[in-house]
matplotlib code that plots the C-alpha trace (Angstrom):
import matplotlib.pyplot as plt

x = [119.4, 116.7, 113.8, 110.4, 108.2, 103.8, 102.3, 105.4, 106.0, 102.6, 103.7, 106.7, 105.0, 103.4, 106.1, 107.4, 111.0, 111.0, 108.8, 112.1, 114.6, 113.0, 113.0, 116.9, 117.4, 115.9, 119.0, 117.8, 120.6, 123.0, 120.5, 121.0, 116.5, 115.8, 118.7, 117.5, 114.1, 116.4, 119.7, 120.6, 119.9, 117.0, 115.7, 115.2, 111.8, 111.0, 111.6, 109.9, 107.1, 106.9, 107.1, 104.0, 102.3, 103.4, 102.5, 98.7, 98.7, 99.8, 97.4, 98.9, 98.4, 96.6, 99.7, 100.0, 96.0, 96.1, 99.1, 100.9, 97.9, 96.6, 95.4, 95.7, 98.9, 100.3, 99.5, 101.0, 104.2, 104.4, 102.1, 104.3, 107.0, 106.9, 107.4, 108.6, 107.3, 111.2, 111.2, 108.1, 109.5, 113.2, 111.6, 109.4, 111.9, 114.2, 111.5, 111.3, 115.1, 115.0, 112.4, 114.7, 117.5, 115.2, 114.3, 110.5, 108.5, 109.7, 106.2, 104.6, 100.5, 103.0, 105.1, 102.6, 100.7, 104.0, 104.2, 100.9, 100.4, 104.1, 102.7, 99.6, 101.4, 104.2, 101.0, 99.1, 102.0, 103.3, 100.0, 99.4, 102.8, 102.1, 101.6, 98.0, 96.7, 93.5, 93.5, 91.0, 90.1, 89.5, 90.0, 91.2, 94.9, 94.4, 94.2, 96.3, 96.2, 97.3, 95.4, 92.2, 93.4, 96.5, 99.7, 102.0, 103.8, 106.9, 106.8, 103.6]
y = [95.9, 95.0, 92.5, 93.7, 91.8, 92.2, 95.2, 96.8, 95.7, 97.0, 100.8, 100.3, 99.4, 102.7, 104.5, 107.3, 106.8, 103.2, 103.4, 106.0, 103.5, 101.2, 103.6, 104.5, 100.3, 100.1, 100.5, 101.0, 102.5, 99.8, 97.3, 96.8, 96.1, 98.9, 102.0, 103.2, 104.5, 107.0, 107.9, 110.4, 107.9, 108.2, 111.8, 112.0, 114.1, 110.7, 108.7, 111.0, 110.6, 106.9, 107.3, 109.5, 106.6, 103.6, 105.0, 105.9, 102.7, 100.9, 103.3, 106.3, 109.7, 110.4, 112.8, 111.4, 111.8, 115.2, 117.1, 114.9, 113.8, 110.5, 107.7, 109.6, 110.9, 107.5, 105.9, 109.4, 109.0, 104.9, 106.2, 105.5, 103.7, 100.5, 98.6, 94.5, 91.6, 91.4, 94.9, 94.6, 91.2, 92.5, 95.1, 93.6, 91.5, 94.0, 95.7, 92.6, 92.5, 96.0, 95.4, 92.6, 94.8, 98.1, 95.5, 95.8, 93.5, 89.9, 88.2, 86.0, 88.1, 91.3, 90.1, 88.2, 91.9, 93.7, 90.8, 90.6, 94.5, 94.9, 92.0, 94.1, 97.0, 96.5, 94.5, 97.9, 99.5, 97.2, 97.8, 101.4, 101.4, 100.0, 102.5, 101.2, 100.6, 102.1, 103.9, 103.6, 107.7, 107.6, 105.4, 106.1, 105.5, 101.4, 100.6, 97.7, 95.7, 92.3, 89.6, 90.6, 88.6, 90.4, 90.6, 87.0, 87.7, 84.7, 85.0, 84.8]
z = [107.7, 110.1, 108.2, 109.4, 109.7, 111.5, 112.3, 111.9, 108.0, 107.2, 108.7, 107.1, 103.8, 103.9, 104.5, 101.6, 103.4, 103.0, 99.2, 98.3, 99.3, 97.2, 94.6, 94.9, 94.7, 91.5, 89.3, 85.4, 83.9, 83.9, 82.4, 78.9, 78.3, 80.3, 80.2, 76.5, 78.2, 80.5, 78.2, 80.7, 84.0, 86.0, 87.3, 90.9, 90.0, 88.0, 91.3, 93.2, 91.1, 91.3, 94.6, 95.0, 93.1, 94.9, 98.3, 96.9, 95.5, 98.5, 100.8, 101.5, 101.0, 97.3, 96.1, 92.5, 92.2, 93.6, 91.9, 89.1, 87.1, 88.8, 86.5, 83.2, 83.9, 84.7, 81.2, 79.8, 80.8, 79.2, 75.9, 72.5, 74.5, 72.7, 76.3, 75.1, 76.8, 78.2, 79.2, 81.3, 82.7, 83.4, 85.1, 87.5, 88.2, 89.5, 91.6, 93.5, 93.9, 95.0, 97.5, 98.7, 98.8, 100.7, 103.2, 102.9, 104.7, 103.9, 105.0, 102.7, 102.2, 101.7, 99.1, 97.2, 97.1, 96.0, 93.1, 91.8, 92.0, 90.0, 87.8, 87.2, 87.0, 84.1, 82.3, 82.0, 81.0, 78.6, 76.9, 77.1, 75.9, 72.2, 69.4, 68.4, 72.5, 73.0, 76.2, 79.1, 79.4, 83.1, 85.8, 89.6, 90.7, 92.0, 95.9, 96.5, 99.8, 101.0, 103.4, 105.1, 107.9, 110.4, 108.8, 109.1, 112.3, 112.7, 116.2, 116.9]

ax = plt.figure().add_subplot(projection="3d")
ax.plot(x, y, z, "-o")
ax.set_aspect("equal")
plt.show()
């Protein structure tokens, strides 16, 4: 699998092809914290779904805000779930394994984005996940970016 790295990690990053890999590399139903939230494994409309949020997170196209609910509907689908300190950490864990394993860019401004925004992330939802969390009622599906300067680039 190529590593991509510059100006071409950064297209890459935005890609819904490359977000869906990611997806598919996120293995949940084998882990013994996080397979009781999806019994019957993980729908592909569910991964689909995440993938519609990831790429508006990460700058693309604003699907998720447009047709599955945006904001609101995020914290819907993690209300009442009771989401454990370990849970939240297992799983942001294994995001970053499966960004390893998708081959998103490996350069050090990209990943520290991916990290701090699954860090974020899981935080919220570990939260809106409790039976007593009080809900913010509207807010606007986060923009994530990384760096203001160009992208690392290894070669040159």
């Amino acid at each position: 699998m190529e590593v991509l790295t510059g100006a071409k990690a950064v297209a890459a990053s935005r890609s819904d092809t490359v977000r869906l890999e990611l997806e598919d590399g996120l293995t949940l139903e084998g882990d013994e914290l996080l397979a009781p939230f999806f019994p019957g494994g993980v729908p592909e409309e569910h991964r689909a779904h995440v993938t519609a949020w990831w790429s508006e997170v990460f700058g693309g196209p604003a699907r998720y805000s447009a047709e599955l609910g945006g904001y609101e509907g995020m914290l819907a689908h993690h209300r009442n779930l009771g989401i454990t300190p370990e849970q939240r950490s297992r799983f942001a864990s294994l995001y970053g394994l499966a960004a390893d394993d998708a081959g998103l860019p490996d350069d050090p401004e990209f990943r520290a984005a991916l990290v701090a925004y699954v860090e974020w992330g899981t935080r919220i939802a570990h939260a809106n996940s409790q039976p007593d969390a009080e809900l913010v009622e509207h807010a606007p599906v986060p923009r994530w970016g990384w760096g203001e300067a160009p992208p690392y680039d290894p070669d040159g």
